[in-house]
C-alpha positions as CSV (number, residue, x, y, z in Angstrom):
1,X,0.0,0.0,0.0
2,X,1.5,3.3,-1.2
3,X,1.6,6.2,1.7
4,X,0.2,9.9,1.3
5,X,1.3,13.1,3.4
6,X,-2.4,14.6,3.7
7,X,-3.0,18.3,4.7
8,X,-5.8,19.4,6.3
9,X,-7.0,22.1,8.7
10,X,-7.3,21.2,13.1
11,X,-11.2,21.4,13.6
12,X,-10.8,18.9,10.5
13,X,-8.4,16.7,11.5
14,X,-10.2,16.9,15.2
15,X,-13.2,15.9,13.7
16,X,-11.2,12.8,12.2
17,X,-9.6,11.5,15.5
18,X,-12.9,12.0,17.3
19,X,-14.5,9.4,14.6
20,X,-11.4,7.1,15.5
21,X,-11.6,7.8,19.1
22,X,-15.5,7.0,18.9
23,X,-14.4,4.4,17.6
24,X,-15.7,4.0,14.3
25,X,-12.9,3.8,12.5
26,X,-9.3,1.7,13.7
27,X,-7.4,4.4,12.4
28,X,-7.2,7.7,10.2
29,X,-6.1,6.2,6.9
30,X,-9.2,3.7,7.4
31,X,-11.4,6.9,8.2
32,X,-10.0,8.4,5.0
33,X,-9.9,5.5,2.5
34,X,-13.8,5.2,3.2
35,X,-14.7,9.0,2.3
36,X,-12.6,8.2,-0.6
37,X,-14.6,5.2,-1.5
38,X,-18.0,7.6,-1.2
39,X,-16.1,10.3,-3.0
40,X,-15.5,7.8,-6.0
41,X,-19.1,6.1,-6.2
42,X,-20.7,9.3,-5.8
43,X,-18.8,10.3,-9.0
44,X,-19.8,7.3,-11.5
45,X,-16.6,5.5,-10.6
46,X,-15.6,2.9,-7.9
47,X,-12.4,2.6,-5.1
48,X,-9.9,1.3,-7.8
49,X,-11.1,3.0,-11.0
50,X,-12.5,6.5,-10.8
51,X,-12.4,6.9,-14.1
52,X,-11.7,10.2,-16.6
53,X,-14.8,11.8,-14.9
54,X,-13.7,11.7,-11.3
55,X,-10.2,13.5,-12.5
56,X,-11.4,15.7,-14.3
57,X,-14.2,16.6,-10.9
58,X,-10.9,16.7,-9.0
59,X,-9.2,18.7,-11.2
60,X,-12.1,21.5,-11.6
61,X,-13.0,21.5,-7.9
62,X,-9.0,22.5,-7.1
63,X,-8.9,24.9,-9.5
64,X,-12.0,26.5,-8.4
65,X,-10.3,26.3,-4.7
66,X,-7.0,27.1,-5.0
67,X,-5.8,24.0,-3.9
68,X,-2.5,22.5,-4.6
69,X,-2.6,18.4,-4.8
70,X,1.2,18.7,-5.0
């Protein structure tokens, strides 16, 4: 399994740990694979193959932010 450094803002990342804490999820990277596994069905795609569609969503939705996937 291939690692990714993942920023994100504290009431954000609080709101992660309390899930884990809570215990619904064993860890962070479980608690993040799954809203990555929404992310990709709610786009047309699935966990392993978003598909053209889902990159170009996350392409538009950064540039519309700002953000930097870098």
């Amino acid at each position: 399994m291939s690692k990714v450094l993942v920023s994100m803002p504290k009431p954000m990342l609080e709101s992660l740990d309390r899930l884990v804490g809570e215990g619904f999820y064993a860890s962070r990277s479980e608690a993040i694979r799954d809203g990555l596994r929404l992310l990709f069905q709610s786009h047309g795609g699935d966990e392993m193959h978003g598909g053209d569609e889902l990159i170009d969503f996350v392409e538009a939705i950064g540039e519309q932010q700002g953000f930097s996937y870098s």
